[in-house]
C-alpha positions as CSV (number, residue, x, y, z in Angstrom):
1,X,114.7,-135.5,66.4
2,X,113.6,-137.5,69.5
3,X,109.7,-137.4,70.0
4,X,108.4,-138.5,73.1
5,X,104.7,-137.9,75.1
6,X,103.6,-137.7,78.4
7,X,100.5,-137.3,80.5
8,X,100.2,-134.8,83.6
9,X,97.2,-135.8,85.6
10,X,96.7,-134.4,89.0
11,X,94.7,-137.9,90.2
12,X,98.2,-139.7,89.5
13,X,100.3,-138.5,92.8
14,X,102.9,-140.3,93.7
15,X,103.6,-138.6,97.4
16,X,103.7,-135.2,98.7
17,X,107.3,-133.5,98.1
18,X,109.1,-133.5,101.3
19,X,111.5,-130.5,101.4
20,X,114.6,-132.2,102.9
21,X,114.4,-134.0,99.5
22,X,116.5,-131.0,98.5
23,X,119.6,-131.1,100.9
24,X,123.1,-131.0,101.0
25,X,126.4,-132.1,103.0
26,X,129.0,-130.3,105.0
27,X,131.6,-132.6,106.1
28,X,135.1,-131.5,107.6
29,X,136.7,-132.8,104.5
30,X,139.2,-130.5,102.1
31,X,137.9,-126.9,102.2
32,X,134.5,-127.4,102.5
33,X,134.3,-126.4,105.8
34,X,137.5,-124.4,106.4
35,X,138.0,-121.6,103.7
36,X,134.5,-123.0,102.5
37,X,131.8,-121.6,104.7
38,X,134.1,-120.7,107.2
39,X,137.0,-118.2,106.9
40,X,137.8,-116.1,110.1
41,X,139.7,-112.8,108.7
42,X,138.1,-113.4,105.1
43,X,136.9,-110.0,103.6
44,X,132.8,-110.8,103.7
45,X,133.2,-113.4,107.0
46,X,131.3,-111.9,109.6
47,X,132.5,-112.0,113.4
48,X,131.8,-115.7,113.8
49,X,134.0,-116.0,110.7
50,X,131.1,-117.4,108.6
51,X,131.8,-116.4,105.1
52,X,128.7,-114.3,103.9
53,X,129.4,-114.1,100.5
54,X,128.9,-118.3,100.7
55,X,125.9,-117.7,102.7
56,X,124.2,-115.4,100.1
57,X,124.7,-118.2,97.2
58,X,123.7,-121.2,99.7
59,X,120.3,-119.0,100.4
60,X,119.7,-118.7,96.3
61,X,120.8,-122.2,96.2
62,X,118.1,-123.2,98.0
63,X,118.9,-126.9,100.5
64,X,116.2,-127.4,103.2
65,X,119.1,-129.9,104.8
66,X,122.1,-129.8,105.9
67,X,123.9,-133.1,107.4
68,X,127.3,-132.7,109.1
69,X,130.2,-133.5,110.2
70,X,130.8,-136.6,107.7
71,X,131.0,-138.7,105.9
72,X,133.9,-140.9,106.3
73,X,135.3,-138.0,109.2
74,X,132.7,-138.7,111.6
75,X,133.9,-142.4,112.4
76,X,137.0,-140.9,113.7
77,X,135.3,-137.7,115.6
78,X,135.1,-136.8,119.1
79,X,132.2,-134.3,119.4
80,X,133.8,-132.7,122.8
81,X,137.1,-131.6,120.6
82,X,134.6,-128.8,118.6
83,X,133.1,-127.5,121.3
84,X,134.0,-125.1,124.6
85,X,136.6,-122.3,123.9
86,X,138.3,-122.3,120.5
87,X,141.7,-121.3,122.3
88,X,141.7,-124.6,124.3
89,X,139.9,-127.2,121.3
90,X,143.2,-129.6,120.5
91,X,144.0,-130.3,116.9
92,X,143.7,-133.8,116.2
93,X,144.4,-136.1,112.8
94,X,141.8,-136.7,110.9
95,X,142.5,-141.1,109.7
96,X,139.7,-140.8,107.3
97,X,141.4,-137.6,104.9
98,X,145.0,-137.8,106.0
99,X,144.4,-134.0,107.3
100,X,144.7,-132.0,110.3
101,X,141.5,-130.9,111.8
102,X,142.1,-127.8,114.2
103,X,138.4,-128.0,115.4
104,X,138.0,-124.0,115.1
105,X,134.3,-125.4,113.9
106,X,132.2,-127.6,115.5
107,X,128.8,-128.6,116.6
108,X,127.6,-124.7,117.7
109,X,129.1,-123.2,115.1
110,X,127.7,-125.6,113.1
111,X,124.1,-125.0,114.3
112,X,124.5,-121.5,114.2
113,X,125.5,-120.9,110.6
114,X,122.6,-123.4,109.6
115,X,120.2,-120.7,111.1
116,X,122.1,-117.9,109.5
117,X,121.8,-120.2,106.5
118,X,118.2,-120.8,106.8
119,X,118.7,-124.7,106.6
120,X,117.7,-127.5,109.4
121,X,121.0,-129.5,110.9
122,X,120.8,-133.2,110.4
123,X,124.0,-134.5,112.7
124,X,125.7,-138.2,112.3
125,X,127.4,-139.5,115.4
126,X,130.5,-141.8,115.8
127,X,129.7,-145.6,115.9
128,X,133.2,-146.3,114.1
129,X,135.5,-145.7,117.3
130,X,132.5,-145.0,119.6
131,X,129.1,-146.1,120.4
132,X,125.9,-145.2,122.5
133,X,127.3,-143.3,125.3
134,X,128.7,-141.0,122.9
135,X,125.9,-140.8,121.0
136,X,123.9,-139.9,123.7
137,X,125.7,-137.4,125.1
138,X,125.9,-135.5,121.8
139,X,122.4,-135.7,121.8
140,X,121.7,-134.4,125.7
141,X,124.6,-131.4,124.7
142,X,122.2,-130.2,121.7
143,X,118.7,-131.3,122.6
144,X,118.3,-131.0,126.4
145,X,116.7,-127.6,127.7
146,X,119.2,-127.4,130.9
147,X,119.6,-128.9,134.2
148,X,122.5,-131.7,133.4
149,X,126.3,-131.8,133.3
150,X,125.8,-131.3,129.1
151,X,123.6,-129.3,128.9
152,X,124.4,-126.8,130.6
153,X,127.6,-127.0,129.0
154,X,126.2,-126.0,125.3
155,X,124.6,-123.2,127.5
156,X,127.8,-121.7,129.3
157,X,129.2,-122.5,125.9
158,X,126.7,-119.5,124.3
159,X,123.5,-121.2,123.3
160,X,121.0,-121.2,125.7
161,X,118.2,-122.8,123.7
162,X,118.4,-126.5,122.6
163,X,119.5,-126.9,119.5
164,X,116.9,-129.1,118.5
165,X,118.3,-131.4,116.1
166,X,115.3,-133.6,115.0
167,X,117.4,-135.8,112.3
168,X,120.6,-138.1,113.1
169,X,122.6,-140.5,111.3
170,X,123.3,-143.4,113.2
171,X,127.0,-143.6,111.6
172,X,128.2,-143.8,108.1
173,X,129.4,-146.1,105.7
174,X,129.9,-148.6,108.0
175,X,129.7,-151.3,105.0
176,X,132.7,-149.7,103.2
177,X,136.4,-151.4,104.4
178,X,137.6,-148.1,103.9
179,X,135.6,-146.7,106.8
180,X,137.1,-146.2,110.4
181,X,136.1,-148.9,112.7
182,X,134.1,-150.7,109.8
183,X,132.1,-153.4,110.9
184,X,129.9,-156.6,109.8
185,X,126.6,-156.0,109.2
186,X,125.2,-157.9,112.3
187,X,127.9,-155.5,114.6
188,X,126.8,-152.4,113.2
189,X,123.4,-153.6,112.8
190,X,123.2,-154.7,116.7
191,X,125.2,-151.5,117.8
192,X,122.9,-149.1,115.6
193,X,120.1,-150.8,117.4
194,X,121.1,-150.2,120.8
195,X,122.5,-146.6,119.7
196,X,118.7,-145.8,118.4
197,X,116.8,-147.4,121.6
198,X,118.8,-145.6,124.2
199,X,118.5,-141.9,121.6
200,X,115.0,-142.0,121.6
201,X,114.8,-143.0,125.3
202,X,116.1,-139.6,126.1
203,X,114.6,-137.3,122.9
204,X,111.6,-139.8,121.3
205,X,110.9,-137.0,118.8
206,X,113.8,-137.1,116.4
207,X,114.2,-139.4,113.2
208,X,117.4,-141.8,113.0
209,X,119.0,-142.9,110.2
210,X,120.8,-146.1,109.7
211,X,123.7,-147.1,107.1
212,X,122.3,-148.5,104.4
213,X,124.8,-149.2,101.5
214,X,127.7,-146.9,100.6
215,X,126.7,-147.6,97.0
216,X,124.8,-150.3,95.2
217,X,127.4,-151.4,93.2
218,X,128.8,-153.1,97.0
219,X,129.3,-156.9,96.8
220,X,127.0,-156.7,100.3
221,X,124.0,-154.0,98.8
222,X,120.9,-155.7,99.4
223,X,122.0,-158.4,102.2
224,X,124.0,-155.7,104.6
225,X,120.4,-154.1,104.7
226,X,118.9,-156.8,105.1
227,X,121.1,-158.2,108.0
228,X,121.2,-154.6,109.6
229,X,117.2,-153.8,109.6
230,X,116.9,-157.3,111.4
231,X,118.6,-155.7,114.6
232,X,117.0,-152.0,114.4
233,X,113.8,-151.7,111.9
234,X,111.9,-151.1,115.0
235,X,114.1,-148.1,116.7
236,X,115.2,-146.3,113.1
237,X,112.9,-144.7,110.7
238,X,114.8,-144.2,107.4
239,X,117.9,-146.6,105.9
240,X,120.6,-144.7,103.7
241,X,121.9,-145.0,100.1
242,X,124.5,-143.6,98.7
243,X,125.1,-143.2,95.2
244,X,128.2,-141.2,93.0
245,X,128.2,-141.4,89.4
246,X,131.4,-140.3,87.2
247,X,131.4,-139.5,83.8
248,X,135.1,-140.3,83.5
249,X,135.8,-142.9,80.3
250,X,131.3,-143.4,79.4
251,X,129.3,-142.2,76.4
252,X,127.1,-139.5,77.3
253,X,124.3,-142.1,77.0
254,X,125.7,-144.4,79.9
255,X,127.0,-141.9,82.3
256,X,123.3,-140.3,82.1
257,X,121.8,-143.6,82.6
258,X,123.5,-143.5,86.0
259,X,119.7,-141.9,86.7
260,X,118.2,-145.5,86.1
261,X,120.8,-147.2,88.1
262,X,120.0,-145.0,91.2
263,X,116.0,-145.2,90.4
264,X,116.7,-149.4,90.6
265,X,118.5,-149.0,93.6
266,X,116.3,-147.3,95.6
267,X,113.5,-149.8,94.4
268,X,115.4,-152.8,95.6
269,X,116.2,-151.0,99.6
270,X,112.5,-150.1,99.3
271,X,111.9,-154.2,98.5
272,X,114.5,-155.0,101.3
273,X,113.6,-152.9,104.2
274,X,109.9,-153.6,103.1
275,X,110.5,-158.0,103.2
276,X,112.0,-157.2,106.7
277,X,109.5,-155.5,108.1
278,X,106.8,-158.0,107.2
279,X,109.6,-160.8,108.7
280,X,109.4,-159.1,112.1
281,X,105.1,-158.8,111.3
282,X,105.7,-154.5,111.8
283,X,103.2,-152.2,110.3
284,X,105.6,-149.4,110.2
285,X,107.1,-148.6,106.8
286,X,110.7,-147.0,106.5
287,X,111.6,-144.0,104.1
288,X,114.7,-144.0,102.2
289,X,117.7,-141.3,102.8
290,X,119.9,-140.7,99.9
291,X,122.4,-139.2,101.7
292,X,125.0,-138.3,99.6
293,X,124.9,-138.3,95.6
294,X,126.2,-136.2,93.1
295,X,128.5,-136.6,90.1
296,X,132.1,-137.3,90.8
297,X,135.1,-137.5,89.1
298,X,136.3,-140.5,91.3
299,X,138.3,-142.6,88.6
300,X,140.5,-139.3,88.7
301,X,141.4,-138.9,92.0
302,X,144.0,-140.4,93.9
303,X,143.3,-141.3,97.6
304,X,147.5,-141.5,98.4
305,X,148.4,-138.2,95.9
306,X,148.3,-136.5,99.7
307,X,151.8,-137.3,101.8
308,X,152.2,-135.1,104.2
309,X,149.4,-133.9,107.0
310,X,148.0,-130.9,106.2
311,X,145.1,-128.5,107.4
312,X,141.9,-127.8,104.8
313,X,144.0,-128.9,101.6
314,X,142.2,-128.7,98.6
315,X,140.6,-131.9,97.9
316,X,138.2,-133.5,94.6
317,X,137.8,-129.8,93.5
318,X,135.8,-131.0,90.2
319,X,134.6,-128.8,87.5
320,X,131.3,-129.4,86.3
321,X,130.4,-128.9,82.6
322,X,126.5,-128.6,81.1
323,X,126.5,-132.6,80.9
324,X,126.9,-132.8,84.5
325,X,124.2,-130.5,85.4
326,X,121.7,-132.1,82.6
327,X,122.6,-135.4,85.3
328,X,121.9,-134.2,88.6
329,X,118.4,-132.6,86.7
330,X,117.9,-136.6,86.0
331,X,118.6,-137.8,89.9
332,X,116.5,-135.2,91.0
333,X,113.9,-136.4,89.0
334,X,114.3,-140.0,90.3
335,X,114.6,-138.6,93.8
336,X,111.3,-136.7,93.0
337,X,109.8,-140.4,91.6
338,X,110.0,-141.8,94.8
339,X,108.7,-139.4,96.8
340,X,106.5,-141.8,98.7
341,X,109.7,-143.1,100.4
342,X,112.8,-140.8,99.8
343,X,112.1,-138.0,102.5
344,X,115.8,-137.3,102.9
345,X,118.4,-136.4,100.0
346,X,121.5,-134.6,100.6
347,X,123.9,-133.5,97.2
348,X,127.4,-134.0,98.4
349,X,128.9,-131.7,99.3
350,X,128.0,-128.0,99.4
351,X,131.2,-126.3,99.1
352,X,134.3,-127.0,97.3
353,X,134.0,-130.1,97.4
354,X,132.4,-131.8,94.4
355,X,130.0,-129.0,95.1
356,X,127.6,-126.7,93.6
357,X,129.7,-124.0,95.0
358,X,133.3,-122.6,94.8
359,X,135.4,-120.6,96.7
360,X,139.4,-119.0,96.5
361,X,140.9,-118.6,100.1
362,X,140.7,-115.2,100.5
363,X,139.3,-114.2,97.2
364,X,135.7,-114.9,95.7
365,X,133.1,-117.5,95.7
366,X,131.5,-118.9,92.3
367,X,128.6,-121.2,91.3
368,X,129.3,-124.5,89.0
369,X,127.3,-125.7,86.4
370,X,125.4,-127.9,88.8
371,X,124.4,-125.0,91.0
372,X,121.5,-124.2,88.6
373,X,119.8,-127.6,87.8
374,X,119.1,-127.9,91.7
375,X,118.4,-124.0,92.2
376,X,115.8,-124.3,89.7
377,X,114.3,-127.6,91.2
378,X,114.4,-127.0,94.6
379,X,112.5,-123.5,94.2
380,X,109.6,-125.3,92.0
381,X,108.8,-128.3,93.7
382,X,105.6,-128.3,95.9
383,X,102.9,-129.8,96.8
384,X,102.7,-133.8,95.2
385,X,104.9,-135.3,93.3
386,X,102.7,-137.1,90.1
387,X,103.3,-139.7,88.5
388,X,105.0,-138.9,84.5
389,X,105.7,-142.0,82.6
390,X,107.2,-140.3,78.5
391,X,106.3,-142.3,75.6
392,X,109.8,-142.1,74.0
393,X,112.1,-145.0,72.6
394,X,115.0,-146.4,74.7
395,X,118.7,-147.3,74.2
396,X,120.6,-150.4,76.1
397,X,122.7,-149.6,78.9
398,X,125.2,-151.1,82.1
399,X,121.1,-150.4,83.7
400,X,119.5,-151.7,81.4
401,X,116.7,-150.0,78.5
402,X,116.8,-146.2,79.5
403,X,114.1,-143.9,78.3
404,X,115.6,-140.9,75.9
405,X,113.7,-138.7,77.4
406,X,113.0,-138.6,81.4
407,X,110.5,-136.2,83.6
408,X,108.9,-136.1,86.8
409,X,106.0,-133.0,87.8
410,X,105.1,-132.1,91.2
411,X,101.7,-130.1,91.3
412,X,100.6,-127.3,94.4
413,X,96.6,-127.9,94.9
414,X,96.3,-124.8,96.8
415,X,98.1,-122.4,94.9
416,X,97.7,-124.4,91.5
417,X,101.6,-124.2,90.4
418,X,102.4,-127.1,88.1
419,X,106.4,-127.6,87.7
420,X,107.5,-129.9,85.0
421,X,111.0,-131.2,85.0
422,X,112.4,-132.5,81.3
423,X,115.7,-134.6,80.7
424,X,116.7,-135.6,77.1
425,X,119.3,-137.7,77.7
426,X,119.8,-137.8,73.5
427,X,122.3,-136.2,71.8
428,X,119.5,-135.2,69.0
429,X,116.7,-132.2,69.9
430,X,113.7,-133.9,71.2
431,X,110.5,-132.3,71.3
432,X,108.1,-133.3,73.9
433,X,104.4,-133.2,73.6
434,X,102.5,-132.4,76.7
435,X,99.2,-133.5,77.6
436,X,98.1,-131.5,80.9
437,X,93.9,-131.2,80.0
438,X,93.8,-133.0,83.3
439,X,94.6,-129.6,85.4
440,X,92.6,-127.4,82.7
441,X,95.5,-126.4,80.8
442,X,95.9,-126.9,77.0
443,X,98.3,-129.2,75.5
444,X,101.9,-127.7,74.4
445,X,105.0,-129.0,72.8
446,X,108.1,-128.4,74.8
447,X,111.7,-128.4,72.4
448,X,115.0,-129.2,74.5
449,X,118.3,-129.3,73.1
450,X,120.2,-132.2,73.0
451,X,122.1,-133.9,76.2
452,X,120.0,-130.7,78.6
453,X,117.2,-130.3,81.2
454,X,114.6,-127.8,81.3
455,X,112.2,-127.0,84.2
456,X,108.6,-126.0,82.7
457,X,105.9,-124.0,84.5
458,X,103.0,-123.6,82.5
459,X,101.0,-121.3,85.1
460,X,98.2,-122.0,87.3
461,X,95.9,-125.5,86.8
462,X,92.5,-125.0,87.1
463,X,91.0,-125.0,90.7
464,X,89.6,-128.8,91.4
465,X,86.3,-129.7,90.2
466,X,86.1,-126.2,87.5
């Protein structure tokens, strides 16, 4: 039996839980888009072929977020080929997935299934083959009321009301070789700058993201953000991460201590974006967006297994087991940890892809194991996120000493709803004693089973000051 303690105090608050924490990815990659949420002539697709069976799980679900169109896709993407009249969009090849993309769905269709969703649209634009007068344009098409050339294209194109996208990524991946039009930090750094001046020139409301690291295990992570936030920490507001973890070939022990290397990585952006800014003398302070995490079965998959060009094959379709789910329960709870800087998260990807949801062309759509840990999560987490250190032993790991047993808790002052999040990461029971006298509850013991997550809500804290 693992024992471990902790503290929930209401005076230790990390940050206050920022709902696009919990978001998710669409990117025009496999089926996640094409017999994923959208299926023209599928049974439960509804006249815009949006696939309502999909939508009904995505709303349980529960993402605040959605980001879109890519991913590695988006270097290679011309906006105008997904928008006007379906009959005249071309089809084009898609570099980045060997794939042809017919462009049936683009940018309005896009926007409108996140509202039939219930989700906000965070869009990335093209700097691999493109740059600011692309960028810009996309922007005018979806943010402007009317008046312009582009504008009133989105309008004769059926939506007569902005779209009012407030978050953008300025690109994607630009560190990885593998990315179209990949570039040296001080190019994409310099051109990332110029895209963000000129964007916020014409909408000065929305957020912009720049490429951080595609992961931190990059020969680059640390000095490609340090090199890029010289040319743009004044015109972006949040620096990316990305961060995979596969189970393939690791004791349970080191793929769930995947949790502690993504809580380190996210310390040393923090350090980095932080020692820039106080380089350049700015008293603004940039958040972190974990774009794209998740578990994947990478070491599995085969990037030249796909020969010929084909349309919405299926592509890293992983099956997700209990193990999998008790690990994205431990990156939520990092994520939740740093809620004083992560404002942005998005699990990759939504649909079929690595995703929390499946679907059969034609036939039904299912949840994976995964679905539930971030269900759960997502629905509990409000107000501030406090500050949970357990007393438990440690084991050595690739990341160094990892804690048995993890949690975060986020507490609701107004409503006094306390939400607990556990993670034994032991393959023995542990049994966790809870000390919440703090918030005028008593102190309980919580069992979990080994290698598992549980979410804990112990009812209503007692109103401050009682």
């Amino acid at each position: 039996m693992t024992r471990a303690s902790l503290t929930v105090d209401p005076a230790a608050r990390v940050g206050p839980v920022d709902r696009r924490l919990f978001g998710s990815f669409v990117e025009h990659m496999g089926r996640c888009v094409h017999t994923g949420i959208f299926e023209p002539g599928h049974p439960a697709a509804d006249e815009r072929g949006f696939r309502a069976d999909v939508l009904d799980l995505i709303r349980e679900l529960g993402p605040s977020m959605i980001r879109y169109p890519g991913g590695n896709f988006v270097s290679g993407y011309r906006w105008e080929d997904g928008v006007g009249p379906v009959a005249e969009r071309p089809r084009r090849l898609d570099l980045a997935w060997h794939a042809v993309e017919p462009n049936t769905f683009g940018t309005d269709e896009f926007v409108a299934w996140c509202r039939a969703a219930a989700v906000e649209p965070m869009l990335a634009v093209n700097l691999g083959t493109r740059g600011v007068q692309e960028a810009v344009d996309l922007l005018e098409y979806c943010n402007h009321p009317g008046g312009t050339r582009l504008s009133d294209q989105r309008r004769a194109n059926g939506s007569p009301d902005p779209h009012d996208v407030r978050v953008w990524c300025l690109g994607n991946e630009m560190d990885g070789p593998w990315q179209i039009g990949h570039r040296s930090a001080a190019e994409y750094g310099a051109l990332a700058g110029r895209t963000a001046r000129a964007m916020k020139m014409l909408d000065p409301r929305i957020e912009l993201v720049a490429c951080g690291s595609s992961n931190s295990g990059m020969p680059t992570f640390g000095a490609w953000e340090a090199t890029v936030l010289e040319h743009c920490y004044d015109a972006v507001d949040h620096v990316s991460l990305h961060s995979y973890y596969d189970p393939t070939g690791k004791s349970v022990g080191e793929f769930l201590a995947g949790a502690a290397d993504l809580d380190r990585a996210i310390d040393a952006v923090v350090a980095t974006a932080d020692h820039v800014g106080a380089r350049l003398r700015s008293r603004r302070r940039l958040g972190v967006s974990v774009d794209e995490w998740n578990v994947w079965y990478y070491s599995a998959w085969d990037p030249e297994a796909v020969a010929e060009w084909r349309e919405a094959g299926p592509l890293i379709e992983d099956t997700y087991d209990d193990v999998d789910a008790t690990m994205v329960a431990s990156l939520l709870v990092t994520l939740l940890r740093h809620a004083d800087r992560v404002h942005l998260a998005c699990l990759a990807q939504l649909v079929n892809v690595i995703a929390p949801i499946r679907t059969e062309p034609g036939g039904r759509a299912w949840k994976q194991s995964i679905f539930e840990p971030f269900a759960a999560i997502a629905g509990a987490a409000r107000g501030d996120v406090l500050d949970v250190r357990p007393r438990v032993a440690t084991y050595e790991s690739e990341s160094g000493d990892v804690p048995l047993v993890d949690a975060t808790a986020t507490y609701d002052e107004a409503s006094g709803a306390v939400a607990l999040v556990l993670v034994n990461r032991s393959t023995e029971p542990a049994e966790v004693a809870v000390d919440a006298r703090a918030l005028g509850l008593a102190t309980f013991d919580v069992r979990l089973d080994p290698v598992s997550w549980r979410l804990v809500r112990p009812g209503p804290a007692a109103p401050p000051g009682s």
